[in-house]
C-alpha positions in Angstrom: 73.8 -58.0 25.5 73.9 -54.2 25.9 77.4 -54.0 24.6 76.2 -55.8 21.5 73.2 -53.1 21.0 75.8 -50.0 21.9 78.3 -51.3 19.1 75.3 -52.5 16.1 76.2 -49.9 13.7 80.1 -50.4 13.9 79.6 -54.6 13.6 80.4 -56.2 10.1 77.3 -57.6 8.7 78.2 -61.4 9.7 78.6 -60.4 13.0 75.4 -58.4 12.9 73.5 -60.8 13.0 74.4 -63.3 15.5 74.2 -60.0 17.8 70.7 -59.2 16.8 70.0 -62.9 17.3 71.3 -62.4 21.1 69.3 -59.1 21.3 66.6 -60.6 20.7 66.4 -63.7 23.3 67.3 -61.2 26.0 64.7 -58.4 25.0 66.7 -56.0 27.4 64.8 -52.8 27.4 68.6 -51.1 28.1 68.9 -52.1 24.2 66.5 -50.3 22.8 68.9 -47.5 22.3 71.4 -49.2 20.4 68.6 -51.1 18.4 67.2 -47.3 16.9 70.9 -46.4 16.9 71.1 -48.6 14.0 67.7 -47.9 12.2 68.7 -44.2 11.9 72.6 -44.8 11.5 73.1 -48.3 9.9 73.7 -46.8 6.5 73.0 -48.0 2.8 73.1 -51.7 2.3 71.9 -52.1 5.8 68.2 -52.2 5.3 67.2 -55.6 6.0 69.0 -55.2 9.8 67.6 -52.5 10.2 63.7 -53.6 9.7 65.4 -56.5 12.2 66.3 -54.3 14.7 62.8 -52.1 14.1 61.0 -55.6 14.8 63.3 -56.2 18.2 62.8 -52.8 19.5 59.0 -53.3 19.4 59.0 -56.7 21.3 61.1 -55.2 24.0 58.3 -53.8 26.2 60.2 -50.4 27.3 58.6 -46.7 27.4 61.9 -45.1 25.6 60.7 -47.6 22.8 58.2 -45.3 21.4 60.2 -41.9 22.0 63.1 -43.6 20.2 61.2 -44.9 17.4 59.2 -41.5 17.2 62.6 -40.6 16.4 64.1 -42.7 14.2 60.9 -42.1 12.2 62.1 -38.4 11.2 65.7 -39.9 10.7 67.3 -38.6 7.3 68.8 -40.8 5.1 66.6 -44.7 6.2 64.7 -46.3 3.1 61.1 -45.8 2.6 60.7 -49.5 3.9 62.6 -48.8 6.9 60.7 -45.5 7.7 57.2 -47.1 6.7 57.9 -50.0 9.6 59.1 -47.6 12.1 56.6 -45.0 11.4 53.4 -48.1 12.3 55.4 -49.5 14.9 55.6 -45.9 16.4 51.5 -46.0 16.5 51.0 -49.5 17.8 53.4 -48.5 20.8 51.3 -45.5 21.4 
């Protein structure tokens, strides 16, 4: 499952997907990384995976979660949805 999370923001959307599915039923706190890794560099078009991977990150009880997220809030270039979502889950985790 982790080497679906360290390769997100290289997969083709169709793929996508059925790896955020498999992120998800593990909840692997080593993903955590690779799940921000996409919020901050998934790139246009990508928005919709990216609230995904925002909504995984938070179920995955893991410490780094909020120091990523607190990140990925101050990323450049995520849509105002994107950064709204991380920015509230970033104060629930606190």
């Amino acid at each position: 499952v982790r080497a679906y999370a360290d390769a997100l923001v290289d997969l083709a959307p169709a793929v996508l997907e059925s790896a955020l599915d498999e992120i998800m039923m593990g909840r692997e706190a080593s993903c955590v990384e690779g799940l921000c890794k996409l919020v901050t560099q998934g790139g246009p078009g990508r928005s919709r995976f990216a609230v995904r991977a925002v909504q995984i990150a938070v179920s995955i009880d893991s410490a780094a979660c909020v120091a990523l997220l607190a990140e990925a809030v101050n990323a450049p270039g995520i849509s105002e949805t994107v950064r709204a979502l991380v920015h509230h889950a970033a104060e629930l985790r606190r």
